[in-house]
C-alpha positions as CSV (number, residue, x, y, z in Angstrom):
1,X,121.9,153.7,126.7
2,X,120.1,150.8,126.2
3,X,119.3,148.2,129.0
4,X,121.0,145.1,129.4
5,X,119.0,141.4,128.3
6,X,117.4,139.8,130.4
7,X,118.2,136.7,131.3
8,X,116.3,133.7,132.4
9,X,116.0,132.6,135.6
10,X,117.5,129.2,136.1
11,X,120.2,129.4,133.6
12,X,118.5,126.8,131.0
13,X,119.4,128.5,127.7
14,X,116.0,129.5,125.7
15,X,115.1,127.1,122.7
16,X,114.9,127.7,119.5
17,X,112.2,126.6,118.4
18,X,109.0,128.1,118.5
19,X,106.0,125.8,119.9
20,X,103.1,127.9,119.0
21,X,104.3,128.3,115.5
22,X,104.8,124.2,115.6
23,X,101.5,123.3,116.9
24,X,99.9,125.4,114.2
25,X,101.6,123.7,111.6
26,X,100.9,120.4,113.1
27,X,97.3,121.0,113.3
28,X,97.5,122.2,109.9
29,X,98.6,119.2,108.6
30,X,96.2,116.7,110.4
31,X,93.3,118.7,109.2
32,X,94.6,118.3,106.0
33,X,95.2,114.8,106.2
34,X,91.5,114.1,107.7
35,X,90.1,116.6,104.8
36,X,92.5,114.0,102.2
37,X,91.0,111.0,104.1
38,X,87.6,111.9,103.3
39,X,88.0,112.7,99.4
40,X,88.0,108.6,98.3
41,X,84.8,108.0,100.4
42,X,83.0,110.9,98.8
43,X,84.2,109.9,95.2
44,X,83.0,106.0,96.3
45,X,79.5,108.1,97.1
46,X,79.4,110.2,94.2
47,X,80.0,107.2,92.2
48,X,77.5,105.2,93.7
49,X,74.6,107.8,93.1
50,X,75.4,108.5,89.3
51,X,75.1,104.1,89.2
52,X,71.9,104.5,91.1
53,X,70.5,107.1,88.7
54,X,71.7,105.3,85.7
55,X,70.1,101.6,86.9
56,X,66.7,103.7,88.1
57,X,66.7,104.7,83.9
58,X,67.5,101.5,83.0
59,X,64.6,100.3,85.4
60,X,62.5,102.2,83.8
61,X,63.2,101.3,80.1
62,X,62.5,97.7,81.2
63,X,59.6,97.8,83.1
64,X,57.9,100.0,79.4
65,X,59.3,97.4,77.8
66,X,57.4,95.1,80.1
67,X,54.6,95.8,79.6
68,X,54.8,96.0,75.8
69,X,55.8,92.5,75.6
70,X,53.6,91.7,77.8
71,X,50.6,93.4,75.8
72,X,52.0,91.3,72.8
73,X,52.0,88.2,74.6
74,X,48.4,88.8,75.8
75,X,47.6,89.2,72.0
76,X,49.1,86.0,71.1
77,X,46.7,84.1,73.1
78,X,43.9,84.5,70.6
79,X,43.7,82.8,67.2
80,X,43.9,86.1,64.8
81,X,46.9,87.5,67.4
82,X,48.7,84.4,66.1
83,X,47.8,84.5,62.5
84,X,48.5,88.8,62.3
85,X,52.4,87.4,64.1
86,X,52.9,84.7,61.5
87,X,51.7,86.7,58.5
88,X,54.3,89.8,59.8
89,X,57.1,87.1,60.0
90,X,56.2,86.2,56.1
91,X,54.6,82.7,57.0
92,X,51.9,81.2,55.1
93,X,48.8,79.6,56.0
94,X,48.4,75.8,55.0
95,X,46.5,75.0,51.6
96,X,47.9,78.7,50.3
97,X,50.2,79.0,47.2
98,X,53.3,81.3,48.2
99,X,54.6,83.5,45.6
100,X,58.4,85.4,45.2
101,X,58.6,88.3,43.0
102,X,61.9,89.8,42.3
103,X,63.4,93.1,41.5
104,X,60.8,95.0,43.6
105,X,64.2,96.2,46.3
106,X,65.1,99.9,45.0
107,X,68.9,99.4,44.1
């Protein structure tokens, strides 16, 4: 035969719901939410270092191209640095005769 239940003592009846089962799920879901809470921040950062990498490129395009203007510029400051610029832009030097010749473009 199989014993009676027991009962508890003080009559309150015995709830149904099961509190260590509950607080696991509860502290389920707040770890979840703090993990969720940290995934904008991190794309911000992520974001924020592929800008950096891309200005720090772009840094260093400018500063070559720096100091190649610069270099020109020093070059200009002379007499034949001006002349060798003006005869590359297809300018003439006073007292000369300037000449167009045709049909030289390969069509």
């Amino acid at each position: 035969m199989r014993p009676a239940p027991r009962r508890r003592v003080g009559g309150a009846p015995q709830s149904r719901i099961r509190w260590d089962r509950a607080g696991r799920i509860a502290l389920v879901l707040a770890l979840a939410f703090v993990a969720l809470s940290y995934v904008h921040p991190m794309l911000n950062l992520l974001d924020g270092w592929k800008e950096a990498r891309s200005q720090s490129s772009r840094l260093q395009r400018l500063e070559a191209e720096n100091v190649e203007l610069s270099a020109h510029a020093k070059s200009l400051k002379d007499s034949e640095g001006v002349r060798r610029a003006a005869r590359a832009a297809g300018l003439i030097a006073p007292g000369e005769r300037p000449y167009v010749i045709h049909g030289l473009a390969a069509e």
